[in-house]
C-alpha positions in Angstrom: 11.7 -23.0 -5.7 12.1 -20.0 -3.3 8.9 -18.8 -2.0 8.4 -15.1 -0.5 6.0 -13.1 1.1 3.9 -10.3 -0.2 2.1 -8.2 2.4 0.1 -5.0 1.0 -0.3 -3.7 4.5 -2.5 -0.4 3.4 -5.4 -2.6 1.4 -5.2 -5.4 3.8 -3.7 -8.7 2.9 -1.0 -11.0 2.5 0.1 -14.2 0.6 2.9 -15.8 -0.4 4.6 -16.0 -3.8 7.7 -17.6 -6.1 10.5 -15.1 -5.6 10.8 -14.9 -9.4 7.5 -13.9 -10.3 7.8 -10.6 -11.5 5.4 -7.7 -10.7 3.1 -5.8 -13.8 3.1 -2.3 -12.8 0.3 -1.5 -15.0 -2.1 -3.8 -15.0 -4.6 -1.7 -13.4 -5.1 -4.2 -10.5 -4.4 -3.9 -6.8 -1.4 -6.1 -7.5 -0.4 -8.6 -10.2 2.7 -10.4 -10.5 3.8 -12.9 -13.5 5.2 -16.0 -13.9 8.8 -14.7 -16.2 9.4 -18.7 -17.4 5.9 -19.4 -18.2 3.7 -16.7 -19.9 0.5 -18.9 -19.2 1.2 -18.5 -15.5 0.5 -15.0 -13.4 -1.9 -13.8 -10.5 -3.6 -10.6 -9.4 -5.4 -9.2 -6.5 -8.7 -7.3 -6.6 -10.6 -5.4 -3.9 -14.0 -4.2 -4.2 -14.3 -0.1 -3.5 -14.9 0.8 0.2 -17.6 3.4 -1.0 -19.6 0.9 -3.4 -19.6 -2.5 -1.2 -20.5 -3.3 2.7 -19.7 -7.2 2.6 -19.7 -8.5 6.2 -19.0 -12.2 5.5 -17.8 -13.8 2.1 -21.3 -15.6 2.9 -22.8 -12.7 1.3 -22.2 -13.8 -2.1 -24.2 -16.8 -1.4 -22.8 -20.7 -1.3 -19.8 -21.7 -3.3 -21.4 -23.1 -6.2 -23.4 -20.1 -6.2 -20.3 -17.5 -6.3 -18.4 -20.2 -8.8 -21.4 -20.0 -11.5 -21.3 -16.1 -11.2 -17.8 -16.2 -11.9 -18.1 -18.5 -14.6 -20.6 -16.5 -16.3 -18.5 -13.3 -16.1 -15.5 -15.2 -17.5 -17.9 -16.4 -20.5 -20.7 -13.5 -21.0 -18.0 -10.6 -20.2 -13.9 -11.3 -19.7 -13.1 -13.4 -22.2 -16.2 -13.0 -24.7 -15.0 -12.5 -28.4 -16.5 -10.8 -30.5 -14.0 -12.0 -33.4 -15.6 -14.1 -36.0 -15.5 -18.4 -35.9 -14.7 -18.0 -32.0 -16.1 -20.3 -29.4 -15.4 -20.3 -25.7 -16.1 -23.0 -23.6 -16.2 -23.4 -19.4 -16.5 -25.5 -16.5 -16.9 -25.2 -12.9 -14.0 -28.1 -11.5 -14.5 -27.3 -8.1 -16.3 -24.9 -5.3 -15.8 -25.1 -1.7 -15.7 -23.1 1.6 -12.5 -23.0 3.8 -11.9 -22.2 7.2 -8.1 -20.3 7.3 -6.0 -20.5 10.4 -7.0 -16.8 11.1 -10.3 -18.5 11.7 -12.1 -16.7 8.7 -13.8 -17.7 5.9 -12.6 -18.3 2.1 -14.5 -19.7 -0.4 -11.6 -21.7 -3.1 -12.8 -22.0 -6.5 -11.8 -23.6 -9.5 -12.8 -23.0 -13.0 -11.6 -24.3 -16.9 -11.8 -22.3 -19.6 -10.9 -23.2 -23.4 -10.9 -21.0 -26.3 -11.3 -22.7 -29.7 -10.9 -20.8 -33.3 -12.0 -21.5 -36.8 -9.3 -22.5 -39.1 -11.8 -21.4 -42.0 -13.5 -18.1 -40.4 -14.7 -16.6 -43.9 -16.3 -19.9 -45.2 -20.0 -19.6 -46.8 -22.0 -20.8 -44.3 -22.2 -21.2 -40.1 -22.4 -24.4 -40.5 -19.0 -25.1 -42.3 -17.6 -22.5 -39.5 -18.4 -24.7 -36.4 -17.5 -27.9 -38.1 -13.6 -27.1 -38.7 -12.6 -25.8 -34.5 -9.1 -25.8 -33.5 -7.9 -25.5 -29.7 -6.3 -21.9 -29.1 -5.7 -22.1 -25.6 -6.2 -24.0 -22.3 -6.5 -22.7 -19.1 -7.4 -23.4 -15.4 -8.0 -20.4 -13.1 -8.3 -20.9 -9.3 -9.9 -17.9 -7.1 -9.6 -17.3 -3.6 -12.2 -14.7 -2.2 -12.6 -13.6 1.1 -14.2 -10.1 3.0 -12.5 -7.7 5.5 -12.8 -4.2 6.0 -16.2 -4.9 4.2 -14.6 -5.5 0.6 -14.4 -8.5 -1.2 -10.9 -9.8 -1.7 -10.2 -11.6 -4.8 -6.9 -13.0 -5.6 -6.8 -14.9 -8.7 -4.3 -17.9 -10.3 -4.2 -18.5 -14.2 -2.1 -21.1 -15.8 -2.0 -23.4 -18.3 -4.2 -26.5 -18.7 -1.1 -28.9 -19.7 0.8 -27.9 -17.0 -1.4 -27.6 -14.2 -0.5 -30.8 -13.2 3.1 -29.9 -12.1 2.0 -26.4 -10.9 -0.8 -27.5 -8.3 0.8 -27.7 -5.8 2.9 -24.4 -5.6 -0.9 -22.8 -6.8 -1.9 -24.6 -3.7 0.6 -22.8 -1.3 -0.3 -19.9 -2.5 -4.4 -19.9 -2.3 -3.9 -21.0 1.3 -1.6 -18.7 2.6 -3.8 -16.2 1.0 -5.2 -13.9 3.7 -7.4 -10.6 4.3 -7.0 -8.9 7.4 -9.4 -6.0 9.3 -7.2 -2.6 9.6 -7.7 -3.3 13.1 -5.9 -6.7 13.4 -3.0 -5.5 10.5 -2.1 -2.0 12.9 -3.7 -1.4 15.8 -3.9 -5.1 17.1 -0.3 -5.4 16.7 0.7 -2.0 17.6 -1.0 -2.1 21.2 0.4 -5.7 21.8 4.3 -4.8 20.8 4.1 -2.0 23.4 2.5 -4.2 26.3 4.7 -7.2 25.6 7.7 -4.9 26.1 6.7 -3.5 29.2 5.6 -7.2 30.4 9.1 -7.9 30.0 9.8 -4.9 31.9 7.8 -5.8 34.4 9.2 -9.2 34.9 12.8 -8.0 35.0 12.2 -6.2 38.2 15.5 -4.1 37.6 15.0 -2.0 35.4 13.9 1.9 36.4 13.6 4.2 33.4 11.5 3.4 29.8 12.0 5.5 26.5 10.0 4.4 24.0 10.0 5.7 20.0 6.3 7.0 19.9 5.7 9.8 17.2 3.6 12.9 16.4 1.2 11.2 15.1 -0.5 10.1 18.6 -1.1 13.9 18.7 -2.5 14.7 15.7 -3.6 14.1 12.1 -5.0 17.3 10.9 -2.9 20.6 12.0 -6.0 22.2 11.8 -8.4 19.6 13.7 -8.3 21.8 16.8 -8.9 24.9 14.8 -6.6 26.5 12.8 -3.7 28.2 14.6 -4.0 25.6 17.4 -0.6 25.1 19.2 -0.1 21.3 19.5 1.7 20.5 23.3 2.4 17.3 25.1 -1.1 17.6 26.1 -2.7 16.9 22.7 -4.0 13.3 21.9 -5.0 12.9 18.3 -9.1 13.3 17.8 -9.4 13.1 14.2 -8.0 9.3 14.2 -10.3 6.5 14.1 -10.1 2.4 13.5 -11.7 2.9 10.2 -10.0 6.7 9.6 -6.2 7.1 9.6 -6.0 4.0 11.6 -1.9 4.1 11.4 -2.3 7.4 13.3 -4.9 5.9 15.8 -2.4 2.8 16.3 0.4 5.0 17.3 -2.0 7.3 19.7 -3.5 3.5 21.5 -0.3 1.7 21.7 1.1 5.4 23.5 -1.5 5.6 26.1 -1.5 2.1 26.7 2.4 2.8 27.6 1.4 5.1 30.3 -1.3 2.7 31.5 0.9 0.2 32.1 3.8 2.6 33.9 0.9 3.9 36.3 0.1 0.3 36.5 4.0 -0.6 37.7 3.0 1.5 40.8 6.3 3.8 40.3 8.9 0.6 40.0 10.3 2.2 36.3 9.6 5.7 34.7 8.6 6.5 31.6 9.8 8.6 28.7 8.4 8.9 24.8 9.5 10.5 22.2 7.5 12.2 19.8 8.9 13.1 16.7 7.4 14.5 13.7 8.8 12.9 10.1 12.6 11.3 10.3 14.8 11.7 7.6 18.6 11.3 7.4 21.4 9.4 5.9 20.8 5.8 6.7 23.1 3.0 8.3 22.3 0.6 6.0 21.2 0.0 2.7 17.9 -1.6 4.0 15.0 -0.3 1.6 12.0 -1.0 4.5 12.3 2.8 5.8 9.7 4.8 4.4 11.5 8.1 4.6 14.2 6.1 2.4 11.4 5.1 -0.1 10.2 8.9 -0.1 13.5 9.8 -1.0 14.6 7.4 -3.5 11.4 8.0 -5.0 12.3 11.8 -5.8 15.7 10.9 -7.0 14.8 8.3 -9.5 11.9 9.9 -11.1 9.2 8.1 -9.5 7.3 11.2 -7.9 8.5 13.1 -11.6 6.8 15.9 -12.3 5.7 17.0 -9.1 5.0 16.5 -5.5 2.4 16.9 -2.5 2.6 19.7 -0.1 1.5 18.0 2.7 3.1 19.6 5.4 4.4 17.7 8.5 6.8 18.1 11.8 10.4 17.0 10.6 13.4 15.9 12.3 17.1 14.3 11.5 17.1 10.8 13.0 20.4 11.6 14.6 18.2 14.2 16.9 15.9 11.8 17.5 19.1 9.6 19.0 20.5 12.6 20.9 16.5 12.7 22.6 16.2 9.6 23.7 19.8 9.5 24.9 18.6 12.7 26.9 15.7 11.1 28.2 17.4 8.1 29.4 20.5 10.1 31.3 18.4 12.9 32.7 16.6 11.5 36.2 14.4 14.4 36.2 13.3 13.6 32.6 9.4 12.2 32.8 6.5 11.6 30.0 5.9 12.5 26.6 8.1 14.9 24.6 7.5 16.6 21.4 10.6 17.2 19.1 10.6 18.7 16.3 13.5 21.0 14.0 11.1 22.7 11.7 7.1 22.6 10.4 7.0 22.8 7.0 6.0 21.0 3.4 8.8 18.2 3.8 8.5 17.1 0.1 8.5 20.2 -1.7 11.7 21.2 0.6 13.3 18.2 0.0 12.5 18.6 -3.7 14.2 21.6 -3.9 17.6 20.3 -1.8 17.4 17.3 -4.4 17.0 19.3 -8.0 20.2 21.4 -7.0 22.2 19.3 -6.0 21.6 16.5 -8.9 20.6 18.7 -11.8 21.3 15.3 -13.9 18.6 13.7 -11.5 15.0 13.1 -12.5 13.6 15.1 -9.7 10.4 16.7 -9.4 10.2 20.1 -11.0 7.1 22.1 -8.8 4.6 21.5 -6.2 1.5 19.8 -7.6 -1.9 21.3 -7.7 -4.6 20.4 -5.2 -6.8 18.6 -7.5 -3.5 16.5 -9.3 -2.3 15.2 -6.0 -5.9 14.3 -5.3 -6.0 12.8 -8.2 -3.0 10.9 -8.6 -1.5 10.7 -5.1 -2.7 6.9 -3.9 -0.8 5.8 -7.1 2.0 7.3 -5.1 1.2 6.0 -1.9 -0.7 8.8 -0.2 -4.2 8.2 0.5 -7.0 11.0 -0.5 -8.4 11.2 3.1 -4.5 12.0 4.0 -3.9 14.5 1.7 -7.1 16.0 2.3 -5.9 16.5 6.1 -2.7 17.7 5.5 -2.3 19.3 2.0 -1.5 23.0 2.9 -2.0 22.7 6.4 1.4 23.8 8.3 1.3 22.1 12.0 2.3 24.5 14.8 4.6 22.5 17.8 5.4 23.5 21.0 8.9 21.9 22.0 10.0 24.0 24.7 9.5 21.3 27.2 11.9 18.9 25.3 14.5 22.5 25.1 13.7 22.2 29.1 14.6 19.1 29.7 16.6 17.3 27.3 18.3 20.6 25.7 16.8 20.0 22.0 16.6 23.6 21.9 15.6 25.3 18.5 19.4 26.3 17.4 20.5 22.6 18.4 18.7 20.6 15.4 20.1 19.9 12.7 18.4 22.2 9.6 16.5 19.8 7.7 18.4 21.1 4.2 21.1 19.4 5.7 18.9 16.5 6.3 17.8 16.2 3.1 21.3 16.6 1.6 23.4 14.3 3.7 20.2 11.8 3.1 20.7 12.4 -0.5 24.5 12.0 -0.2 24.3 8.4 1.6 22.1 7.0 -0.7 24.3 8.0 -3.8 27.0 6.6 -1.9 25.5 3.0 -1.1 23.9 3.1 -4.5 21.0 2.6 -3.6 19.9 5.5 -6.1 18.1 3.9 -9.6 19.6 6.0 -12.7 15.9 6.0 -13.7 12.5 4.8 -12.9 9.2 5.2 -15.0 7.3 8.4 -13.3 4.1 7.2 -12.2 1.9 10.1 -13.0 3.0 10.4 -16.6 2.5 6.4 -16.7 -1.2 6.9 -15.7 -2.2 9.7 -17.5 -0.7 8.2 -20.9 -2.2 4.8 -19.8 -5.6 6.6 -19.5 -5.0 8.2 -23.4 -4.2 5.1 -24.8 -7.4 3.6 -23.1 -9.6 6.5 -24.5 -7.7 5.9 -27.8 -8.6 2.6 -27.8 -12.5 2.5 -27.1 -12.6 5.6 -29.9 -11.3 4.2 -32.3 -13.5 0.2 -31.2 -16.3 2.8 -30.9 -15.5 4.1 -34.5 -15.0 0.8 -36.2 -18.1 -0.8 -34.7 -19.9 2.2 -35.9 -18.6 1.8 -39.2 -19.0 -2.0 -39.2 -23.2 -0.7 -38.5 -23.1 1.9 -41.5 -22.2 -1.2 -43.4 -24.7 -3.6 -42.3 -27.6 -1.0 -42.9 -26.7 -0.4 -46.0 -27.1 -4.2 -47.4 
C-alpha cells in the first residue's frame, strides 16, 4: 500500500495517509478522507475554534482515562444516540495512554469499541419481548489521536470495522503516530528564518562568492495598504507592522527571514553583497504542469468553477513572473545594484481583473460572474482559502508602491512590465494548453449555502415530526 502525506499547513498539522483514500468535501470537518474499498474505514480531523478554547497542553483535558471516558460518553449520550425504537448501543474503553512524539510533544492515543444492536421485532407488545430478540447491526473500533497547538485541541479520528481491525492495525498505527500538530511559529516562521540562514551559511563557507539575490516579497513590507494611514506610499524603507506570530504570520515569516538576510550580509563584513526582490502577487504561464503554485491554484480555481459566482476584491501589488526573472537577472549583472527592491506592474483587485480577462476569453468557462459583497466574502471566503482577518485587511484597500528605485537601477521602469491582462491571459492560455484546466468543478459557495438549506430542512422538518409525535402522545 502507497502511503502519502497530508499537510494542512494554514490549521497546523500533518499526517500521513493511503494514497487511495479519497477526500469528503462536505463533511463539515477540517478534513476527512475515506477509505473507497472499505466503507467501514475513513478519518477526519477536528480543531477546536481559536476564539472559544485556550488549551496550553493536551494535559488540560485531564489523564487519558479521563479524556477516553469523556469521549466515550459523547459517542454514547450524543454521536451515535438513537432515538429509533428497539435500539441499543453499547461501548468500551480498549485502551488510553499518553505518548511522547518525536517533535517532543504530547499526544494522548485512545481507543474505543462501539456496537450498535437492533430489534428484529421493534413493534412487539411489551419492552420486555423488545430487549430479548437483539441482532448485531454494526461493529466498530475508533482510535483518536489528540494533541494541542496554537491553543486548540487537535483531534484526528480512525473508524473501521470491528472484523477487520485485525488486518488494518497496523496501517491505523502509521497513521496515529505520524499524526502531528505544529505552532504557526514552528510550521512558517521557524522554517522560513532557517532556509534563509542556511543559504547564506553556505555562502559564507564558499568564500567565492560576491553578490546574493534572494526571492523575498511585498509582503515583508506590508499587510494592510492602509496600516500606515491611508494614502501611505509604501518604499524600500517600509517593514511590515501589522504582522505578528499569531496575526498573518506568513506575512511576518517573509518580513523575519528578510531582515535576517541583511543581518547576516552586515555580518559577512562586506565579503558578498546583497540584493532582494520584492514583488507583489506573481502570476503567469507556468513551466510545468506542477499544481503547488498558489497563483496556479487561484487561477484554476476561476476557470473551473470553484470560486463560481463571485470573487474577493482584495487588492494586492501584481507582477508577471517573467519580470520578476528579468529583476533578479538585473540585480545580479548590475555592480552598482544594492538592497531591497520593490517591483511591481500595477496595484489593483487581482481577482476581479483576472475574472474579467478569464469570462471573455472562455465564455464556455464556469467563471465568476461579479465582485462579491463585503459581507459574502466574509462569509464564505475561508471555504475558499482566504482567511477573515486577511480579507478584513485587504478587501477594498488598493496598496500604493513606489518602484522608482528598481526603474533606477535595474530598468523595470513602468512602460517595461508586462500589463497584467496579458498576464492573466497568457496564464489562462498555458494552463488550457497543459490541460491542466477541469471542464467543471462543484462551486463552493453554492455547495455551502445549499448544504446549510438542506441542514435547516432537515431539523424543520425532525422539529415538526417530533412535535407531531408530542401532539400524539398528549392526546392518549
Amino acid at each position: 500500500m502507497l502511503i502519502s502525506c497530508f499537510t494542512f499547513r494554514l490549521d497546523g498539522y500533518s499526517f500521513l495517509y493511503p494514497d487511495q483514500w479519497a477526500p469528503v468535501t462536505s463533511s463539515g470537518n477540517d478534513i476527512f478522507l475515506r477509505n473507497p474499498f472499505n466503507v467501514d474505514q475513513n478519518l477526519f480531523v477536528d480543531i477546536t475554534s481559536p476564539s472559544s478554547s485556550r488549551y496550553a497542553s493536551v494535559e488540560d483535558l485531564g489523564s487519558p482515562d479521563a479524556a477516553a471516558a469523556r469521549l466515550l460518553d459523547k459517542y454514547l449520550n450524543k454521536e451515535f444516540m438513537s432515538t429509533r425504537i428497539g435500539i441499543k448501543r453499547e461501548g468500551e474503553i480498549i485502551s488510553a495512554a499518553s505518548r511522547q512524539g518525536d517533535d517532543g510533544r504530547l499526544y494522548y492515543d485512545l481507543e474505543v469499541r462501539m456496537a450498535s444492536y437492533a430489534s428484529r421485532s421493534p413493534y412487539v407488545a411489551t419492552q420486555g419481548e423488545v430487549m430479548r430478540d437483539y441482532g448485531l447491526e454494526w461493529d466498530r473500533r475508533f482510535l483518536t489521536t489528540l494533541g494541542v497547538a496554537n491553543k486548540r485541541l487537535y483531534e484526528l479520528r480512525m473508524q473501521t470495522g470491528s472484523d477487520t481491525y485485525a488486518q488494518d492495525k497496523p496501517v491505523l498505527e502509521l497513521i496515529r503516530t505520524s499524526f502531528r500538530v505544529v505552532e504557526e511559529e514552528e510550521e512558517l516562521i521557524k522554517p522560513a528564518v532557517f532556509g534563509t540562514e542556511n543559504v547564506l551559511n553556505a555562502v559564507n563557507a564558499a568564500g567565492t562568492v560576491q553578490r546574493v539575490v534572494i526571492t523575498a516579497s511585498t509582503a515583508s513590507v506590508f499587510t494592510d495598504a492602509f496600516e500606515r494611514g491611508e494614502g501611505h506610499v509604501f518604499s524600500e524603507a517600509d517593514w511590515n507592522v501589522s504582522a505578528t506570530p499569531t496575526k498573518f504570520p506568513y506575512f511576518y515569516s517573509k518580513k523575519l527571514a528578510e531582515q535576517r538576510a541583511y543581518e547576516m550580509c552586515k555580518e559577512a563584513g562586506g565579503r558578498w553583497a546583497l540584493c532582494s526582490i520584492n514583488p507583489g502577487a506573481i502570476w503567469g504561464p507556468p513551466l510545468s504542469s506542477r499544481l503547488d503554485g498558489e497563483s496556479v491554484n487561484q487561477c484554476l480555481d476561476l476557470l473551473s468553477g470553484v470560486m463560481w459566482p463571485f470573487v474577493a476584491n482584495i487588492a494586492c501589488g501584481m507582477v508577471d513572473v517573467r519580470d520578476v526573472a528579468r529583476a533578479h537577472v538585473a540585480a545580479m549583472e548590475n555592480p552598482a545594484a544594492s538592497g531591497r527592491y520593490l517591483i511591481n506592474a500595477r496595484s489593483g483587485y487581482l481577482l476581479v481583473d483576472a475574472m474579467r480577462v478569464l469570462r471573455r476569453e472562455y465564455p464556455k468557462q464556469w467563471v465568476p460572474i461579479c465582485a462579491g459583497p463585503k459581507f459574502g466574502v466574509m462569509l464564505f471566503g475561508p471555504l475558499l482559502g482566504l482567511p477573515r482577518d486577511l480579507c478584513s485587511a485587504m478587501l477594498g484597500r488598493c496598496p500604493v508602491i513606489d518602484a522608482s528605485k528598481a526603474a533606477k537601477d535595474l530598468g523595470m521602469t513602468p512602460e517595461s512590465y508586462i500589463l497584467p491582462e496579458s498576464t492573466i491571459s497568457e496564464m489562462g492560455a498555458a494552463l488550457m494548453a497543459k490541460g491542466m484546466v477541469p471542464s467543471f468543478r462543484l462551486p463552493i459557495i453554492p455547495l455551502a449555502v445549499v448544504s446549510a438549506v438542506l441542514l435547516l430542512a432537515l431539523v424543520a422538518v425532525g422539529l415538526g415530526l417530533g412535535l407531531t409525535a408530542l401532539g400524539v402522545s398528549l392526546r392518549f
